[in-house]
N, CA, C and O atoms as a printed pandas DataFrame, in Angstrom:
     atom_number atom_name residue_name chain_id  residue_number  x_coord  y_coord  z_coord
0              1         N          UNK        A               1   -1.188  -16.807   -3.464
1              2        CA          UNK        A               1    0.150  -16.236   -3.340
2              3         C          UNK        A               1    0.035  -14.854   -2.711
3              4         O          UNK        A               1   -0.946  -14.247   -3.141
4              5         N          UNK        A               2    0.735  -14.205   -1.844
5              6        CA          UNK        A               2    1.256  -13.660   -1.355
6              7         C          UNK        A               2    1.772  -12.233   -2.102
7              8         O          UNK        A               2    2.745  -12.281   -2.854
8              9         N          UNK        A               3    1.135  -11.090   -1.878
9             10        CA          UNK        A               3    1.869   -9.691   -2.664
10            11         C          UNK        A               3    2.863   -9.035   -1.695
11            12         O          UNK        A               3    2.659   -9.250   -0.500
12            13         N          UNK        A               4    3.909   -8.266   -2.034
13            14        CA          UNK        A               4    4.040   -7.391   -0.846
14            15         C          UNK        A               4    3.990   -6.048   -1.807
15            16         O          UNK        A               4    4.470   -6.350   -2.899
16            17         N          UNK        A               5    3.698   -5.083   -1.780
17            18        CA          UNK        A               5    3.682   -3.684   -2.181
18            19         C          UNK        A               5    5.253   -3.320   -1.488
19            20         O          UNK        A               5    5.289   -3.817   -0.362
20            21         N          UNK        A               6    5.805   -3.016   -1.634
21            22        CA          UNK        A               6    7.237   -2.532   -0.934
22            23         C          UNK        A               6    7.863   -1.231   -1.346
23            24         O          UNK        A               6    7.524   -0.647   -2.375
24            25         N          UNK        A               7    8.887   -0.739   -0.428
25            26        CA          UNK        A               7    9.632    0.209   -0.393
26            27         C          UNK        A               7   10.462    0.159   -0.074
27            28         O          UNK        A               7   10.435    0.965    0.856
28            29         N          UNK        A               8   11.933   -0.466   -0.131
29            30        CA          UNK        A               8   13.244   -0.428    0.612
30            31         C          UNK        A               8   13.775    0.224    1.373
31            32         O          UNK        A               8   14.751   -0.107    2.045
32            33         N          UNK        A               9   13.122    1.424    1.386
33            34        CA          UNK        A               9   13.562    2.490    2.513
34            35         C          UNK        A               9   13.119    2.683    3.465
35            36         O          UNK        A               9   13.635    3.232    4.438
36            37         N          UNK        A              10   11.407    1.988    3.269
37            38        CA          UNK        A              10   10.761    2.271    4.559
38            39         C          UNK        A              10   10.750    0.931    5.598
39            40         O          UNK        A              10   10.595   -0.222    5.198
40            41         N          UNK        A              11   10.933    1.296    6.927
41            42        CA          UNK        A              11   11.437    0.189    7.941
42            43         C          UNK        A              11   10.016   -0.870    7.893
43            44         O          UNK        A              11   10.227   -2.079    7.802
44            45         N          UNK        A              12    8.880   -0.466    7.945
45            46        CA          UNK        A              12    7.899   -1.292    8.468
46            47         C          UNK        A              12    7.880   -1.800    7.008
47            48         O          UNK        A              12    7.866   -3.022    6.860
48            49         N          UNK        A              13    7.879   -1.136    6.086
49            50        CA          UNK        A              13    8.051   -2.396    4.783
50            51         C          UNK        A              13    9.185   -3.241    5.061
51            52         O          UNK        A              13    9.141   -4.220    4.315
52            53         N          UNK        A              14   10.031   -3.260    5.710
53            54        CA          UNK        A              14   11.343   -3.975    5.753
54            55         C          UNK        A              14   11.004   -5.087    6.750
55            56         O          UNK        A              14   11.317   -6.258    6.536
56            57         N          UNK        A              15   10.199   -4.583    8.107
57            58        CA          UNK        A              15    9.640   -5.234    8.851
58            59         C          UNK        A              15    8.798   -6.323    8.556
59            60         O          UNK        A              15    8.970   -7.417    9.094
60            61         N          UNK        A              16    7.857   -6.096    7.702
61            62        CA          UNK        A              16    7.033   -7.279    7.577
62            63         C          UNK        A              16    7.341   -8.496    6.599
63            64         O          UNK        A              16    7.023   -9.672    6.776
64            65         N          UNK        A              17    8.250   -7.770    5.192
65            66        CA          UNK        A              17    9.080   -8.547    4.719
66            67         C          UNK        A              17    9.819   -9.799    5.469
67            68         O          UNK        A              17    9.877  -10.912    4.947
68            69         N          UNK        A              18   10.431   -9.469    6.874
69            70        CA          UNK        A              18   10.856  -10.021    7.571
70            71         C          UNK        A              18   10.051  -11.131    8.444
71            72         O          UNK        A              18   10.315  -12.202    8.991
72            73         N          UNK        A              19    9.119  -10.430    8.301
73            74        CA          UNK        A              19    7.657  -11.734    8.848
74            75         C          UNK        A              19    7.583  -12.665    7.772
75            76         O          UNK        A              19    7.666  -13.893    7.786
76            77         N          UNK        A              20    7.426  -11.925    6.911
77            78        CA          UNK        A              20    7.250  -13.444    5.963
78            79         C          UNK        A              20    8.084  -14.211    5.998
79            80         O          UNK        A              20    8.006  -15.371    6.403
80            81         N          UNK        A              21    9.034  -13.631    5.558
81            82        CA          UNK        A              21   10.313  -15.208    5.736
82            83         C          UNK        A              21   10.295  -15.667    6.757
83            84         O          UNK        A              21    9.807  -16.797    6.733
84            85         N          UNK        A              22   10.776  -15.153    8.252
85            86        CA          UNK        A              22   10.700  -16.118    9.414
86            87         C          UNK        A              22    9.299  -17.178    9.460
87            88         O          UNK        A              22    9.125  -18.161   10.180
88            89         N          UNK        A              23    8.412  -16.597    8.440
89            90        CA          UNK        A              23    6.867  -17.716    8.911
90            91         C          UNK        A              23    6.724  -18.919    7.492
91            92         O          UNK        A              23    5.877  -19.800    7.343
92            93         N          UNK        A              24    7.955  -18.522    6.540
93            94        CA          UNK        A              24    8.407  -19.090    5.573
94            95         C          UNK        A              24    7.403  -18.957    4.336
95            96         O          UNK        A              24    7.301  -19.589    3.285
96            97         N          UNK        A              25    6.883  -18.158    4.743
97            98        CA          UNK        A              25    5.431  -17.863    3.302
98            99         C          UNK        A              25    6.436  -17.331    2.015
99           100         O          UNK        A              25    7.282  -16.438    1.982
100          101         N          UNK        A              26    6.022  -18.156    1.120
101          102        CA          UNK        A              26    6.673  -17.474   -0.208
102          103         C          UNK        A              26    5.632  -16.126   -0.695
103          104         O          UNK        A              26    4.419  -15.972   -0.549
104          105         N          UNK        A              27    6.396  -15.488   -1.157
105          106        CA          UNK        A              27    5.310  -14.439   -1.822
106          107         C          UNK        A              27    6.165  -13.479   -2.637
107          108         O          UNK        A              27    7.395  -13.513   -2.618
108          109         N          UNK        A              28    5.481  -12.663   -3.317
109          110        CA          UNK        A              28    6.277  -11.739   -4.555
110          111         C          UNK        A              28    6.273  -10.416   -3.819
111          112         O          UNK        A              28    5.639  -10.030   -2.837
112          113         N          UNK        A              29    7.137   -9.866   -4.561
113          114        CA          UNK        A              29    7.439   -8.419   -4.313
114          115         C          UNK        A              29    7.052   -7.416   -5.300
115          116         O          UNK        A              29    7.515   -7.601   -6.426
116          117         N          UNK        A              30    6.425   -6.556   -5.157
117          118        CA          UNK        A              30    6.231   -5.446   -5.977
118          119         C          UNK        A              30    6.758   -4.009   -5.527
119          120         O          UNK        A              30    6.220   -3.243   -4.727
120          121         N          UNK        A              31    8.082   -3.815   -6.320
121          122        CA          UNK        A              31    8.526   -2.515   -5.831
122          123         C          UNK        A              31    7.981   -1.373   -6.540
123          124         O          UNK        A              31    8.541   -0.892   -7.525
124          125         N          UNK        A              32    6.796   -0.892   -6.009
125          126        CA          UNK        A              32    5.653   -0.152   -6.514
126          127         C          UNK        A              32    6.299    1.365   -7.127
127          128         O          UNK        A              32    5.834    1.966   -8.095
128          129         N          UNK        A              33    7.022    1.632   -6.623
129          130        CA          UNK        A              33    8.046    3.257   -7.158
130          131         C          UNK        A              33    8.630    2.918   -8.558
131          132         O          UNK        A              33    8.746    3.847   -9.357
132          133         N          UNK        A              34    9.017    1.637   -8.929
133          134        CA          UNK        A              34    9.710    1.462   -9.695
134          135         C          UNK        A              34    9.064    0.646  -11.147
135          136         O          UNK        A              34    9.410    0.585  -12.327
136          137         N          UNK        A              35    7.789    0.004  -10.209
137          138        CA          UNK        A              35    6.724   -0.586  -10.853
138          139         C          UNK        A              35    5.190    0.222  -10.578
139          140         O          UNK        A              35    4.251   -0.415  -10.100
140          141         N          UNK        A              36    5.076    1.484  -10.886
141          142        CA          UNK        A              36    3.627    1.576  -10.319
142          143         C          UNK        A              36    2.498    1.221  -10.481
143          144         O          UNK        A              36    2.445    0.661  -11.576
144          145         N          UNK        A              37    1.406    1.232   -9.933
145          146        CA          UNK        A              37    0.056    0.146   -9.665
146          147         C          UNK        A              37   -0.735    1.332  -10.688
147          148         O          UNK        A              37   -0.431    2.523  -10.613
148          149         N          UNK        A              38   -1.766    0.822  -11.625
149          150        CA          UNK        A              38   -2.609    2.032  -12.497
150          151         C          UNK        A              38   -3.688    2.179  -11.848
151          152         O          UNK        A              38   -3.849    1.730  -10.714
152          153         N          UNK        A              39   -4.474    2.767  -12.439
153          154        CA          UNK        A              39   -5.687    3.344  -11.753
154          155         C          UNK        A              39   -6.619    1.957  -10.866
155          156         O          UNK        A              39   -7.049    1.720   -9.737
156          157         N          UNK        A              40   -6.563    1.314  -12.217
157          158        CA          UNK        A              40   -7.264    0.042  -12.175
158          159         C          UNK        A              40   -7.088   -1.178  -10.985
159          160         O          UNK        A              40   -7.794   -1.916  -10.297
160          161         N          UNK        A              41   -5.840   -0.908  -11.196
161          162        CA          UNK        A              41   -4.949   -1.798   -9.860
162          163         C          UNK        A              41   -5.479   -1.574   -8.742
163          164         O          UNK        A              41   -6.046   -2.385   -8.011
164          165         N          UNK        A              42   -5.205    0.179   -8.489
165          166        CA          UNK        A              42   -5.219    0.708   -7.229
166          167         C          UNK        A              42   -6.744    0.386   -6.923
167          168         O          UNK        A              42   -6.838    0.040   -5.745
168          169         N          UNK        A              43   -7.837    0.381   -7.501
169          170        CA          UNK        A              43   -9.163    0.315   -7.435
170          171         C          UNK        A              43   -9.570   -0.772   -6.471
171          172         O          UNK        A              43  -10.091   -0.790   -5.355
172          173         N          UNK        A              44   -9.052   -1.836   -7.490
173          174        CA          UNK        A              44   -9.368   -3.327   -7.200
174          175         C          UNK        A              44   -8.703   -3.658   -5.680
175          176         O          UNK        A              44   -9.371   -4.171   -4.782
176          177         N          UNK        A              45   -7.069   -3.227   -5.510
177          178        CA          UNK        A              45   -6.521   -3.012   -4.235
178          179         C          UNK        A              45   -7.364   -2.421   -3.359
179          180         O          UNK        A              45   -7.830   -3.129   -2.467
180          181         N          UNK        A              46   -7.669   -1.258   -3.418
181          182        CA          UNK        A              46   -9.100   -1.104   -2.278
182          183         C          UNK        A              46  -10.173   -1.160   -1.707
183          184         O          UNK        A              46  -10.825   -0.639   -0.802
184          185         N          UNK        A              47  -10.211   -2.195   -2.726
185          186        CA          UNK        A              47  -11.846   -3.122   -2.524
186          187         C          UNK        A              47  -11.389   -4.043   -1.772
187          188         O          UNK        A              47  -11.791   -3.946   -0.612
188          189         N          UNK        A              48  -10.665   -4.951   -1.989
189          190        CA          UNK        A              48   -9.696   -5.961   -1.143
190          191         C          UNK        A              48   -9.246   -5.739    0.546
191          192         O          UNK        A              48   -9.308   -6.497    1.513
192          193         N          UNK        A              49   -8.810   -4.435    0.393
193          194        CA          UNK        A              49   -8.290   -3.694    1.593
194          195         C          UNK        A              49  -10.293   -3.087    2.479
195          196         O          UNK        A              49  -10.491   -2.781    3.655
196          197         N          UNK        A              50  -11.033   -3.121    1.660
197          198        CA          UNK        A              50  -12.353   -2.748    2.698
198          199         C          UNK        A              50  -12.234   -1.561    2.908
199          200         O          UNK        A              50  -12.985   -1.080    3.756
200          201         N          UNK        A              51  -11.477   -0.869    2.374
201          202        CA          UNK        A              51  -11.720    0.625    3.635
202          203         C          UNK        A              51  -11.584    1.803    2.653
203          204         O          UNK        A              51  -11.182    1.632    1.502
204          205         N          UNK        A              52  -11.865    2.775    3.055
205          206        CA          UNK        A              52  -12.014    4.550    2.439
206          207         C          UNK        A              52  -10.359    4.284    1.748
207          208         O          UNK        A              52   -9.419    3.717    2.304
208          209         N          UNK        A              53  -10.395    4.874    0.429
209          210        CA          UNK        A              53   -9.358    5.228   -0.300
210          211         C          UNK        A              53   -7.873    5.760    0.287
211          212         O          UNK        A              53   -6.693    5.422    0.198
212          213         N          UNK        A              54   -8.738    6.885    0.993
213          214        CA          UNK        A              54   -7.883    7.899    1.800
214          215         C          UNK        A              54   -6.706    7.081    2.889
215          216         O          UNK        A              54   -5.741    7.615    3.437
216          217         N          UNK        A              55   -7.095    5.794    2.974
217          218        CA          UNK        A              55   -6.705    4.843    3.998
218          219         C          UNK        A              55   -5.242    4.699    3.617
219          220         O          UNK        A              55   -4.234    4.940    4.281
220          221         N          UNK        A              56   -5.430    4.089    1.960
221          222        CA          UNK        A              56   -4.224    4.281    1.325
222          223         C          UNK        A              56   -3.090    4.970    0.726
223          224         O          UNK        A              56   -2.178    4.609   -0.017
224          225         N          UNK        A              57   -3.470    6.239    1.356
225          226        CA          UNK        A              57   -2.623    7.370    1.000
226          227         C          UNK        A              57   -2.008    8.190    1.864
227          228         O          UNK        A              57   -2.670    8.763    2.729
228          229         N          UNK        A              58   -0.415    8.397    1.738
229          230        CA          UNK        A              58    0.271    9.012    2.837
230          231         C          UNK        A              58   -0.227   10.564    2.939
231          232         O          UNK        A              58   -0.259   11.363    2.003
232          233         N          UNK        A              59   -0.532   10.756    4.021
233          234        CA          UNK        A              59   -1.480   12.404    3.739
234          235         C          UNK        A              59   -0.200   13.375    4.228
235          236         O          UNK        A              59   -0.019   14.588    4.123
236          237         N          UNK        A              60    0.416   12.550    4.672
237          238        CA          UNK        A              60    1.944   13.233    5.156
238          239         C          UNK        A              60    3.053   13.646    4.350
239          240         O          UNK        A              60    3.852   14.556    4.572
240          241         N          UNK        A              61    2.983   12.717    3.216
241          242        CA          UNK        A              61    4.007   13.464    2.671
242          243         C          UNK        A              61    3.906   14.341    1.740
243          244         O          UNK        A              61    2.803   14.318    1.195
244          245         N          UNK        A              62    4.676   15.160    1.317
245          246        CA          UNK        A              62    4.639   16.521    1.039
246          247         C          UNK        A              62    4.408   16.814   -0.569
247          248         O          UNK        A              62    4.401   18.042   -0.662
248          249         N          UNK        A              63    4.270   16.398   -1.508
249          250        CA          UNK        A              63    3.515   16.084   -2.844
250          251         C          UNK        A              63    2.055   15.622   -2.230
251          252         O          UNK        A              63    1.330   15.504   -3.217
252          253         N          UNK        A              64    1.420   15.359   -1.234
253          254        CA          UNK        A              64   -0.130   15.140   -1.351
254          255         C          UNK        A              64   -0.371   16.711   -0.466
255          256         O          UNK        A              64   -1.192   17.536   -0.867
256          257         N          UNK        A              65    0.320   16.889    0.534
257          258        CA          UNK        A              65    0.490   18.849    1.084
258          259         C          UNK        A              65    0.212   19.619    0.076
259          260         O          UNK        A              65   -0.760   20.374    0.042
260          261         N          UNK        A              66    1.247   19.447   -1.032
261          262        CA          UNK        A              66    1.490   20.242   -2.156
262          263         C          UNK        A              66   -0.197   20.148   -3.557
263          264         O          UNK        A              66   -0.648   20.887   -4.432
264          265         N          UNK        A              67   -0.528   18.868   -3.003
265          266        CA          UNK        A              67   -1.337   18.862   -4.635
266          267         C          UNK        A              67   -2.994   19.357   -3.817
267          268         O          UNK        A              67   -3.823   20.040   -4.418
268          269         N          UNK        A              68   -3.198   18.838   -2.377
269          270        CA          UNK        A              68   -4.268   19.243   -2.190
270          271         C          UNK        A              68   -4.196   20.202   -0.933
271          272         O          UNK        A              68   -5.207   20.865   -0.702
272          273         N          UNK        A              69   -3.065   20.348   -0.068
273          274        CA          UNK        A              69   -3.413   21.601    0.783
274          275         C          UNK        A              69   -4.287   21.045    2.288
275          276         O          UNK        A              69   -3.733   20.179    2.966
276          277         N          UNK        A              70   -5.536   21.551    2.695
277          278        CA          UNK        A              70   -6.323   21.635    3.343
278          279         C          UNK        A              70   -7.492   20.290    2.827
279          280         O          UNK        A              70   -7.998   19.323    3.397
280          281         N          UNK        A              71   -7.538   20.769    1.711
281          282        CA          UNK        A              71   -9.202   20.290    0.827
282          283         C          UNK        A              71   -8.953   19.080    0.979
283          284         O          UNK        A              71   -7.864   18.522    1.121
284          285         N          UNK        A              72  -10.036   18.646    0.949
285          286        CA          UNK        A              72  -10.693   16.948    0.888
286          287         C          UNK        A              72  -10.791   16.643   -0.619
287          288         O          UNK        A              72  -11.612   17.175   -1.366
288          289         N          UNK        A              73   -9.819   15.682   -1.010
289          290        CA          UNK        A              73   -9.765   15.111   -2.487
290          291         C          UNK        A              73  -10.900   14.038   -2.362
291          292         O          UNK        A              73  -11.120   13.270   -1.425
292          293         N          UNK        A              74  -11.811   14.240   -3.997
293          294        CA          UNK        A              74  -12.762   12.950   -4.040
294          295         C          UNK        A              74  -11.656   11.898   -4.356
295          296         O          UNK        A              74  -10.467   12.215   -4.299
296          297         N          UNK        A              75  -11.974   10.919   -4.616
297          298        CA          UNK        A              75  -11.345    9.476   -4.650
298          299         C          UNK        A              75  -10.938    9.357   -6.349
299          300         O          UNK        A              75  -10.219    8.396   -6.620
300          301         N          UNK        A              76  -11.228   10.001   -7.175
301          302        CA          UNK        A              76  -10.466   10.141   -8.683
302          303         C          UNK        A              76   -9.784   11.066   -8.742
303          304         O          UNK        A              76   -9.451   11.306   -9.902
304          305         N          UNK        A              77   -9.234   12.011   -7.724
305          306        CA          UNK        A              77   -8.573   12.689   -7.327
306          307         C          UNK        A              77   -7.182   12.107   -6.878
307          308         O          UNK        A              77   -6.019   12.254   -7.254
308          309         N          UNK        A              78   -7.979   11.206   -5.671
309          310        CA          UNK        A              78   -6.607   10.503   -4.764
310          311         C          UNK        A              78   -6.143    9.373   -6.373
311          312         O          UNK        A              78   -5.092    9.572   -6.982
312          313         N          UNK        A              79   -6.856    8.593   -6.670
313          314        CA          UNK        A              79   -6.290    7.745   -7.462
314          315         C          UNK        A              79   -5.610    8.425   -8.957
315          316         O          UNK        A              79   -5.220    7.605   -9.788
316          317         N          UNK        A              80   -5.473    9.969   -9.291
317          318        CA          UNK        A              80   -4.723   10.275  -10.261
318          319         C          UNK        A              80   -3.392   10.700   -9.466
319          320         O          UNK        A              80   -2.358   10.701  -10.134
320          321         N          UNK        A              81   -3.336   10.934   -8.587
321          322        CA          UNK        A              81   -2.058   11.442   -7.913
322          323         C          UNK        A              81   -1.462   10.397   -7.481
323          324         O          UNK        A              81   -0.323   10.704   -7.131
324          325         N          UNK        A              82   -1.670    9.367   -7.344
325          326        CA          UNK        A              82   -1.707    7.962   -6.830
326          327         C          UNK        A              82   -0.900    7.500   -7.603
327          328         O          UNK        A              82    0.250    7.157   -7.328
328          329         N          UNK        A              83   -1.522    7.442   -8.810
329          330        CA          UNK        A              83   -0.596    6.866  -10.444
330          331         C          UNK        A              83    0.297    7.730  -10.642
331          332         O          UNK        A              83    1.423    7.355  -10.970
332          333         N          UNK        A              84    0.034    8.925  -10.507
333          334        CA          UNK        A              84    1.297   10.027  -10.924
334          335         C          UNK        A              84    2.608   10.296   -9.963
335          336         O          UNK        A              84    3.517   11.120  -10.062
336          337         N          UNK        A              85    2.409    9.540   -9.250
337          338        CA          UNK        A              85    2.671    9.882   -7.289
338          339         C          UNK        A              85    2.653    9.126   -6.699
339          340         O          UNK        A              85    2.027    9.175   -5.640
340          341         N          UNK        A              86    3.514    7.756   -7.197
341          342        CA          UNK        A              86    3.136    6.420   -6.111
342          343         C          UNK        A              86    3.896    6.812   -5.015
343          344         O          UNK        A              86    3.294    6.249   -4.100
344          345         N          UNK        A              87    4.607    7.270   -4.626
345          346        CA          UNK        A              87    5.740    7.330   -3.460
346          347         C          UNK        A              87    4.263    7.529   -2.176
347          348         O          UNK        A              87    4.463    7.175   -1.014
348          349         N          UNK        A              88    2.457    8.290   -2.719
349          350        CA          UNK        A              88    1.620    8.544   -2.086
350          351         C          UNK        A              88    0.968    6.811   -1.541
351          352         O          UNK        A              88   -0.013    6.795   -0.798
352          353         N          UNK        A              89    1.323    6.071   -1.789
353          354        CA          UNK        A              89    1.038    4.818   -1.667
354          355         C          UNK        A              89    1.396    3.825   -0.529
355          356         O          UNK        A              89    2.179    2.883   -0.645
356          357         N          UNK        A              90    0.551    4.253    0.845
357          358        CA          UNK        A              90    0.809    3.700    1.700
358          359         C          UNK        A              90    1.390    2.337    1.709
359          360         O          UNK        A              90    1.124    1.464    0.883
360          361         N          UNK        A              91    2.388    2.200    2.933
361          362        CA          UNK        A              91    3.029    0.982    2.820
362          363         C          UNK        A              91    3.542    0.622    4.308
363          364         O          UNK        A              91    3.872    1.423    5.182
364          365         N          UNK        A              92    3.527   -0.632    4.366
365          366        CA          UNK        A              92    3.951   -1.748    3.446
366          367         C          UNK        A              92    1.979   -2.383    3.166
367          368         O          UNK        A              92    1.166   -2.628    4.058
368          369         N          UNK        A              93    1.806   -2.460    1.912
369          370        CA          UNK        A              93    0.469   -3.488    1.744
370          371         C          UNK        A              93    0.589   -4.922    1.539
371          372         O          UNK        A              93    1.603   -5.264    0.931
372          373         N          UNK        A              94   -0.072   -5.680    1.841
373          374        CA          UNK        A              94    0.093   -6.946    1.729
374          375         C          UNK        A              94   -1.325   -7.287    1.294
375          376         O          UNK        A              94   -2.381   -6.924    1.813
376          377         N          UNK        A              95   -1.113   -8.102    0.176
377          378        CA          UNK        A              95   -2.259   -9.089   -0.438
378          379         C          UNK        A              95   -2.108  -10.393   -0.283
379          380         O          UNK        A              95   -0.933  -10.747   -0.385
380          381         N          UNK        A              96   -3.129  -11.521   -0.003
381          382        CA          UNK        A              96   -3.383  -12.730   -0.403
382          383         C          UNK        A              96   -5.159  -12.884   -0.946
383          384         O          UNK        A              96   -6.212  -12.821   -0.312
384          385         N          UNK        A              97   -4.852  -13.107   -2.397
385          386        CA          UNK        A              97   -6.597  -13.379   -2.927
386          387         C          UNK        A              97   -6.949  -12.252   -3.273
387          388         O          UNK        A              97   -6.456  -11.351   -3.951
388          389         N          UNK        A              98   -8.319  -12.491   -2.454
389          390        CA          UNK        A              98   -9.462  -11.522   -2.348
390          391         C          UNK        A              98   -8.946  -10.658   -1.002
391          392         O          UNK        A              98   -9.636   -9.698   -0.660
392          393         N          UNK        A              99   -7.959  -10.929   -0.377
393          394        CA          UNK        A              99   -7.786   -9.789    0.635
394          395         C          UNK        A              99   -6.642   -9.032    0.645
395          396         O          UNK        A              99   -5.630   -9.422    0.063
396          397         N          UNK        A             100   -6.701   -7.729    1.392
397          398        CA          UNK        A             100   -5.511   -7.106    1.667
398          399         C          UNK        A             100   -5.346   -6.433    2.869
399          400         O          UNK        A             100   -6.240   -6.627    3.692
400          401         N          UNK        A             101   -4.455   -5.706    3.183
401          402        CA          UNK        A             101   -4.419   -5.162    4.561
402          403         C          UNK        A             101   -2.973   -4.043    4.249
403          404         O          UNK        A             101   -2.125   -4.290    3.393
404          405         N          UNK        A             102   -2.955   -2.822    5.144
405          406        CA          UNK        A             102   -2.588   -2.073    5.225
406          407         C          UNK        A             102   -1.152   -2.372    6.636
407          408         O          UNK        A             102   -1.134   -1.942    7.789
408          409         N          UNK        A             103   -0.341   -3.063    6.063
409          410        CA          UNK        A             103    0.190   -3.440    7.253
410          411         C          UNK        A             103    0.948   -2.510    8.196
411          412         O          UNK        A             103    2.178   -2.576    8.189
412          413         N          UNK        A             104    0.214   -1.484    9.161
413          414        CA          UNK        A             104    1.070   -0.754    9.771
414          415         C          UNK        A             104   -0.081   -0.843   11.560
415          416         O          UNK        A             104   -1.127   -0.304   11.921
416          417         N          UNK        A             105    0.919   -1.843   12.206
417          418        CA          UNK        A             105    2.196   -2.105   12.309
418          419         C          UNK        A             105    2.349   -2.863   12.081
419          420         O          UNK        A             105    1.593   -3.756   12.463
420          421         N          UNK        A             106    3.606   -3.187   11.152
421          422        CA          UNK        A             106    4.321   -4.200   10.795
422          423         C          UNK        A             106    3.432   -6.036   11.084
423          424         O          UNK        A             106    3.300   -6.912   10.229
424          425         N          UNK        A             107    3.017   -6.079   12.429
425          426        CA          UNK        A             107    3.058   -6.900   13.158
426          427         C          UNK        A             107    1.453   -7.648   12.590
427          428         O          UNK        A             107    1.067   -8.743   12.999
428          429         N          UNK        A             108    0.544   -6.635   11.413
429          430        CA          UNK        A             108   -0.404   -6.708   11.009
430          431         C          UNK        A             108   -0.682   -8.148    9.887
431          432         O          UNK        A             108   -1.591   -8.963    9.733
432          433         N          UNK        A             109    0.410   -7.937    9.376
433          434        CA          UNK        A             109    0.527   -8.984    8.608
434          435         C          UNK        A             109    0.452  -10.426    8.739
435          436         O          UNK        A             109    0.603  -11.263    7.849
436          437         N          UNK        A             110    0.098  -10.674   10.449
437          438        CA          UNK        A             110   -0.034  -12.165   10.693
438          439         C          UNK        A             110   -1.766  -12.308   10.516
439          440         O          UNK        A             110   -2.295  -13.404   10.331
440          441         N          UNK        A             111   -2.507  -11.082   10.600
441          442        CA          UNK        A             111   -4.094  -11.381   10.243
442          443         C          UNK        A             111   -4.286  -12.143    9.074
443          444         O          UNK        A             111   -5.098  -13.063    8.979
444          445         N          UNK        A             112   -3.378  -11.673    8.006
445          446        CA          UNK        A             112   -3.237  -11.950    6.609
446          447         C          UNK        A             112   -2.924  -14.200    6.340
447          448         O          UNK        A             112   -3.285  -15.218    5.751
448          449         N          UNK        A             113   -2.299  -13.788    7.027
449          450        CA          UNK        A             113   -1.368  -15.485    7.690
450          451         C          UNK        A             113   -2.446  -16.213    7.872
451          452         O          UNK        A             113   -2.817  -17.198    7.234
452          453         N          UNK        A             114   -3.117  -15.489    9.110
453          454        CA          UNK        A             114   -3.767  -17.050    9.330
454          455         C          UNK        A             114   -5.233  -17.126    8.628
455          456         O          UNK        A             114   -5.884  -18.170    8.669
C-alpha cells in the first residue's frame, strides 16, 4: 500500500496526489501536521528514502532559520525539531514497502509506480 505524507497547502503535495488517482493506485493519506511522524517513524522513513536526513528537511523555512541559523545540525538534532516541527518535513513523501522517495517534482512519484 501506498503512503502519501501530505500537506493541503502545498501544490506539489496536491500534485502528486493527483498522480495517484489518475494512475488509479489506492493509497492512504497521512496529514503529517495534524498527525505527526515520531522520532522512530521519521528514522525508519529515512532509511527507506536512502539518503542524508537533511534531505528531508525544509532548510527554508523559517523555524529551521530560527532553531539552527548557519550551523550544521547532527541528525538527533534534525529529528527533535522534526517531531517538534513537522511543518520541517519535506513534502510531498511517498512510500510503498521498503521504499520511499522525496517526491519533488511532483512528477517523481511514477519511480515509485513502476
Amino acid at each position: 500500500m501506498i503512503t502519501i505524507y501530505h500537506y493541503t497547502k502545498c501544490s506539489k503535495s496536491r500534485c502528486a496526489l493527483t498522480y495517484l488517482d489518475k494512475n488509479g493506485q489506492p493509497y492512504n493519506t497521512r496529514f503529517y501536521l495534524d498527525n505527526p511522524l515520531s522520532k522512530e517513524e521519521l528514522i525508519a522513513l529515512s532509511k527507506k528514502i536512502n539518503a542524508p536526513l537533511i534531505n528531508m528537511v525544509r532548510t527554508n523555512e523559517s523555524i529551521y532559520k530560527e532553531l539552527f541559523g548557519s550551523n550544521v545540525p547532527s541528525d538527533e538534532q534534525l529529528l527533535e525539531a522534526m517531531v517538534a516541527h513537522p511543518i520541517l518535513l519535506q513534502r510531498p513523501i511517498v512510500e510503498r514497502d521498503d521504499e520511499a522517495i522525496i517526491a519533488r517534482p511532483p512528477e517523481k512519484v511514477f519511480e515509485l509506480l513502476q
